[in-house]
C-alpha positions as CSV (number, residue, x, y, z in Angstrom):
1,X,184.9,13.0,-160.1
2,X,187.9,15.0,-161.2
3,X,191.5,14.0,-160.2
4,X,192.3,16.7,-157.9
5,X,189.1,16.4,-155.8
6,X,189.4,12.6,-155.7
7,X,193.0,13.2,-154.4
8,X,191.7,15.4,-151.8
9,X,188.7,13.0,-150.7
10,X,191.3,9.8,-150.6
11,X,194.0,11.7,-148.3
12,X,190.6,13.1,-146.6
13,X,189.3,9.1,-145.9
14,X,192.8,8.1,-145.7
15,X,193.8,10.6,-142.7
16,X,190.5,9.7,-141.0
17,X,190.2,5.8,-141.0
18,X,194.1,4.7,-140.8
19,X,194.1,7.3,-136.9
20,X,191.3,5.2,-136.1
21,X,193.0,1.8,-137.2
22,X,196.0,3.1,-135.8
23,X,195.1,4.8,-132.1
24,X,191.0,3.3,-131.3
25,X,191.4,-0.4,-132.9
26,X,195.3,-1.3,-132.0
27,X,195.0,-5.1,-131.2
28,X,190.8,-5.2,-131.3
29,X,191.0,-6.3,-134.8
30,X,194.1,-8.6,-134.4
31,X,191.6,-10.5,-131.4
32,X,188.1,-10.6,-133.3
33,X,190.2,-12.4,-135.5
34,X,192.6,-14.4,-133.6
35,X,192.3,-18.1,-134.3
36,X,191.0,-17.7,-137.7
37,X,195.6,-17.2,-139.3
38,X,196.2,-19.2,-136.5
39,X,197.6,-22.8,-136.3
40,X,197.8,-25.0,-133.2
41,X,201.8,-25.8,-132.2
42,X,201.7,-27.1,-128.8
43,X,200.3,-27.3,-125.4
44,X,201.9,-26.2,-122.0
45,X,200.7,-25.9,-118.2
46,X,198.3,-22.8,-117.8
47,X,199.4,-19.6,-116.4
48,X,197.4,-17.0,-114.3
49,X,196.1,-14.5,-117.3
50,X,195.8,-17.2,-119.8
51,X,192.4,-17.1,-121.7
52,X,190.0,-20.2,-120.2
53,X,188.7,-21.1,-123.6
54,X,192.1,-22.1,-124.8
55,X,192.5,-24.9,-122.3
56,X,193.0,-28.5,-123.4
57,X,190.7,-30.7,-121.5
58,X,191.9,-33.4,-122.9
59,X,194.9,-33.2,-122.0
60,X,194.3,-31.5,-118.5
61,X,192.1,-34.6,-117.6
62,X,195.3,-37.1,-118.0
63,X,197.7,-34.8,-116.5
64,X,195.2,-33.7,-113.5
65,X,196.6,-29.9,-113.9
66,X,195.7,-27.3,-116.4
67,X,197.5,-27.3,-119.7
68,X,196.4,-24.8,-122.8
69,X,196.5,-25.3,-126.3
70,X,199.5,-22.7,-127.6
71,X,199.3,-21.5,-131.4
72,X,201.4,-19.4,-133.8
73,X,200.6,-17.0,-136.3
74,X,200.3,-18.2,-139.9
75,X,202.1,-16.0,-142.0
76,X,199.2,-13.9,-143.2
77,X,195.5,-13.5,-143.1
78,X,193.4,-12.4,-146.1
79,X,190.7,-10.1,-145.4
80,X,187.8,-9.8,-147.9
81,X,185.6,-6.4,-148.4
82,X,181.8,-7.6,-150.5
83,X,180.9,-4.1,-150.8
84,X,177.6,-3.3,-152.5
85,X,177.6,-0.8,-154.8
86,X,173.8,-1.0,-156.0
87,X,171.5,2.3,-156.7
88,X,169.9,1.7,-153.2
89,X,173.2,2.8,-151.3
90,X,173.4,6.1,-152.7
91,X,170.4,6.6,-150.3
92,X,171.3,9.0,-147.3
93,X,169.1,12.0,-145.5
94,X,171.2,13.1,-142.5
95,X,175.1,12.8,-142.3
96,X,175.9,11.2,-145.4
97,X,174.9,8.5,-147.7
98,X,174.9,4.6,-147.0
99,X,177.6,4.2,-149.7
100,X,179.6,7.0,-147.9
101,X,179.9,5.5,-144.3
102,X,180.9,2.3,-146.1
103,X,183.6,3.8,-147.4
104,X,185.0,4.7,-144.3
105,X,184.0,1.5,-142.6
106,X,185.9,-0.4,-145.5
107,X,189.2,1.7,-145.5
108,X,189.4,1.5,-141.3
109,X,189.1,-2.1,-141.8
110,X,191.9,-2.1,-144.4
111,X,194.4,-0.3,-142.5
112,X,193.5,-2.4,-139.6
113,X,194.1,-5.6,-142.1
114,X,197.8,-4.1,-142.9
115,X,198.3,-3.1,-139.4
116,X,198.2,-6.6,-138.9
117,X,200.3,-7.6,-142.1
118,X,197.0,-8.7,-143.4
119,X,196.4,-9.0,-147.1
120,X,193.4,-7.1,-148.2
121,X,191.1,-7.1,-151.4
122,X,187.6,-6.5,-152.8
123,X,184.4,-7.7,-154.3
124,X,182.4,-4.5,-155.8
125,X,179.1,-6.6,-156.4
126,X,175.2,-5.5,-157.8
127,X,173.1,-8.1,-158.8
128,X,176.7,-8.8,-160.7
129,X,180.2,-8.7,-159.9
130,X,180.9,-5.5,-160.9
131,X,184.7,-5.7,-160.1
132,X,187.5,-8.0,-158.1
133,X,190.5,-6.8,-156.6
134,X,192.6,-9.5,-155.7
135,X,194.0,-9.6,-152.2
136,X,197.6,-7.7,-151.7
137,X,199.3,-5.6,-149.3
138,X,200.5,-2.7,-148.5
139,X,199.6,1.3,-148.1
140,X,199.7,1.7,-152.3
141,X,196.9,-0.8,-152.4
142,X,194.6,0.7,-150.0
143,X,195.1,3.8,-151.3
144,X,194.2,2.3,-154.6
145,X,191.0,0.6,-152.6
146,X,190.1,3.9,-151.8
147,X,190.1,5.3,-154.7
148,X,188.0,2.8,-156.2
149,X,185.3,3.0,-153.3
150,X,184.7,6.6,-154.0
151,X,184.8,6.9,-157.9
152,X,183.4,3.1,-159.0
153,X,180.6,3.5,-161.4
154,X,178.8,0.2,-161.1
155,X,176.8,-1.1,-164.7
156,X,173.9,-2.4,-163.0
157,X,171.7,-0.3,-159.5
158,X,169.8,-3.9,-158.7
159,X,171.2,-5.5,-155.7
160,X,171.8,-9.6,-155.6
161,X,173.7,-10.9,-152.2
162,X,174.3,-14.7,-153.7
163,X,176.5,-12.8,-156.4
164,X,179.6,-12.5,-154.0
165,X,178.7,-15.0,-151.7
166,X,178.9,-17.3,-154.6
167,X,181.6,-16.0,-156.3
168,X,183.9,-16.0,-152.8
169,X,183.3,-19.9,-152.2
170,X,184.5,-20.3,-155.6
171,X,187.2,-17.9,-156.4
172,X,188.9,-18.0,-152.9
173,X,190.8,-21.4,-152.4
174,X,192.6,-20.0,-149.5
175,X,190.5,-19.6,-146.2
176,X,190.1,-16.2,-145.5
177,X,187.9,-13.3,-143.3
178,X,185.0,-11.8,-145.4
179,X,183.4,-8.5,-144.6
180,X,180.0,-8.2,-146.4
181,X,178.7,-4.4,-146.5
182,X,175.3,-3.7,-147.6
183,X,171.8,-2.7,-146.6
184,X,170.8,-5.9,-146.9
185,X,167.6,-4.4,-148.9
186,X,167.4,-7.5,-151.2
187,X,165.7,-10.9,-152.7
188,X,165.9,-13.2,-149.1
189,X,167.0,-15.9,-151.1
190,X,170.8,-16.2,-150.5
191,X,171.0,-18.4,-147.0
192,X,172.1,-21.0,-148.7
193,X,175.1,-19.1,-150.3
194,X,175.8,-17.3,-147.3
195,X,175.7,-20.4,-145.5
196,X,178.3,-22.3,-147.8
197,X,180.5,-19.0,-147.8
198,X,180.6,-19.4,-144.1
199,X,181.8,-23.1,-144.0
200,X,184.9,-22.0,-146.3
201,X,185.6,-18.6,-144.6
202,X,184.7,-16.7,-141.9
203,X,182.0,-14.4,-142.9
204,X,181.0,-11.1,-141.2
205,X,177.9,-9.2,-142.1
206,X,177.9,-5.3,-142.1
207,X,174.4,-4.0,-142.4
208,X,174.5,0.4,-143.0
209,X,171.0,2.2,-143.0
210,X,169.4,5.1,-143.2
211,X,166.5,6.1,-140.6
212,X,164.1,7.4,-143.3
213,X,163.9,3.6,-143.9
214,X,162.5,3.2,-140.4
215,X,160.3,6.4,-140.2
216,X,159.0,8.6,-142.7
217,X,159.3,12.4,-142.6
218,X,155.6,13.8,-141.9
219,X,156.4,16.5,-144.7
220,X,152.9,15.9,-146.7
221,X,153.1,14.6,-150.4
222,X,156.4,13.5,-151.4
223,X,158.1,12.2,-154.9
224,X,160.0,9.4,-154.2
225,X,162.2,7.3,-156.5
226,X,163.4,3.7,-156.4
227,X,167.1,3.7,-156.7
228,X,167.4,0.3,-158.0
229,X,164.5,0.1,-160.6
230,X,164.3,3.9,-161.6
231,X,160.5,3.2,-160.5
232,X,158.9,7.1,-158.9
233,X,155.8,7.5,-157.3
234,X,154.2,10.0,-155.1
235,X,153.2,9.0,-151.5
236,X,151.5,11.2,-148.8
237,X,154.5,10.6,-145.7
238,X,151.2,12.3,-143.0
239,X,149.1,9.4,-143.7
240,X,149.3,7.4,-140.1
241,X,148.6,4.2,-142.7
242,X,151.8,5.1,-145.1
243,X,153.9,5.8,-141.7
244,X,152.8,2.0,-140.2
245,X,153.0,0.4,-143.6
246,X,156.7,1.4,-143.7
247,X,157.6,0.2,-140.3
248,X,155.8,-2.3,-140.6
249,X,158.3,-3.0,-143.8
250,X,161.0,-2.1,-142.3
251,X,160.5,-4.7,-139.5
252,X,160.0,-7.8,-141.7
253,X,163.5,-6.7,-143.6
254,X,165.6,-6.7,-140.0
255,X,163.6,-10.1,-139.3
256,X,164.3,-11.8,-142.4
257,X,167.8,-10.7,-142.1
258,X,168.6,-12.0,-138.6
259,X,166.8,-15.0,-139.5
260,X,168.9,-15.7,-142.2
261,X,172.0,-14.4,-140.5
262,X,171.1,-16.9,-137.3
263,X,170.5,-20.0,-139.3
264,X,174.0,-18.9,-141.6
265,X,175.9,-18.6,-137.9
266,X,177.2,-15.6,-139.5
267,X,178.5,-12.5,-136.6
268,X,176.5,-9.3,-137.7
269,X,176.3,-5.9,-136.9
270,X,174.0,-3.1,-138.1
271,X,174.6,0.8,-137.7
272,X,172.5,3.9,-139.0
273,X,174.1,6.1,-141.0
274,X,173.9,9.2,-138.2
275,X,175.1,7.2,-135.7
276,X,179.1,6.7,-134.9
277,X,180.2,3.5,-137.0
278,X,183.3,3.0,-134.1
279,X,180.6,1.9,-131.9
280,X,179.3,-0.5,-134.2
281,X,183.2,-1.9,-135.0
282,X,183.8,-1.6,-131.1
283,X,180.4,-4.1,-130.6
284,X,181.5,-6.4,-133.6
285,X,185.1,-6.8,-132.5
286,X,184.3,-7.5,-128.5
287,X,181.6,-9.8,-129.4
288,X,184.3,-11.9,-131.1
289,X,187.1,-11.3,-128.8
């Protein structure tokens, strides 16, 4: 991409996602994710307004009154974006491309990390890490985030979801809040990782999809081309067989994946890519809350 239209795309992305972080997520994210930077300091007697599930019973059983556990703030949180860059997310038949709405998903979480005084950084992965951008602050490095998410040529299209998961247990000492973007369209043999991720961080799950993966276009014989293995082949999208066996296909992905995702204890959401991703951040972030 040249210079001057990747300027334009990154203030584009940039003017977009930080009014959303700014006006439509203002506190939501600092909420989901409360508890996470926090420490416990002290307890006191409850007040009316006080959330319930901060209550000390311990405490409010030998005192026969209400107390709550107070916390403070610890000096920062660090956020983690395991964005998928494989062949399979260039994929997109309506709005835009699966890679595309990531993008914007990533940098609205980003300037809702340094809203927050959040550190922020990044794990481009395939079925490799393809690049790590250590965690920092500040408007220059999202900007810089940005950039990357739009012009990043990965080496490899194939997709492998341990790679990150792995490489975030052991490259992240610190505790920290990890955002895993993908399709998910992969080997289902990465619970494990997932799992261990999970213990050491808090791990969030971002699924983005397109809905030709759901239903097929009855458009008649159509060339189609695997992203990831470069594979093409020719399939006829009328035939009522082709149209089950893909949502029948489709099915057994979303199943494995909340499977997986259940057993990890690992907060998901999914969202299509012509549907309103702000929805799908709204649902994530109350569910926490």
């Amino acid at each position: 991409m040249e210079t001057t239209e990747l300027i334009k795309r990154v203030r584009k992305i940039e003017i977009k996602t930080r009014g959303l972080s700014y006006n439509i997520f203002a506190g939501q994210y600092h909420s989901a994710f409360k508890g996470r930077g926090m420490s416990f300091s002290e307890v006191r007697e409850y007040q009316y307004g006080d959330d319930m599930r901060d209550i000390d019973w311990n405490v409010t059983a030998r005192f026969n009154k209400p107390y709550v556990k107070v916390f403070e703030e610890e000096r920062e949180l660090t956020v983690m974006l395991l964005i998928d860059v494989s062949g399979s997310l260039d994929f997109g038949t309506v709005k835009q491309t699966k890679r595309d709405m990531i993008t914007e998903i990533a940098a609205t979480i980003a300037f809702a990390a340094i809203q927050n005084n959040d550190k922020i950084g990044v794990i481009f992965f395939s079925d490799r890490i393809e690049k790590f951008i250590p965690p920092q602050k500040g408007r220059k490095h999202i900007l810089y985030i940005i950039r990357e998410l739009l012009n990043f040529e990965p080496q490899s299209t194939k997709t492998d979801v341990k790679v990150p998961l792995e490489f975030l247990t052991n490259a992240l000492k610190k505790r920290c809040t990890a955002f895993i973007m993908s399709d998910f369209i992969a080997e289902p043999d990465y619970q494990s990782a997932l799992t261990i991720a999970n213990r050491k961080h808090d791990v969030v799950a971002l699924q983005v999809y397109d809905r030709r993966l759901v239903e097929l276009p009855s458009i008649g014989l159509m060339k189609v081309l695997d992203a990831e293995t470069g594979e093409e082949m020719y399939i006829d999208t009328s035939s009522s067989k082709v149209q089950r066996a893909q949502r029948e296909w489709w099915q057994n992905q979303c199943e494995t994946l909340s499977e997986i995702l259940k057993k990890s204890r690992v907060d998901s959401v999914s969202v299509r890519t012509d549907e309103d991703y702000v929805k799908a951040l709204m649902t994530l972030f109350a569910q926490r809350g």
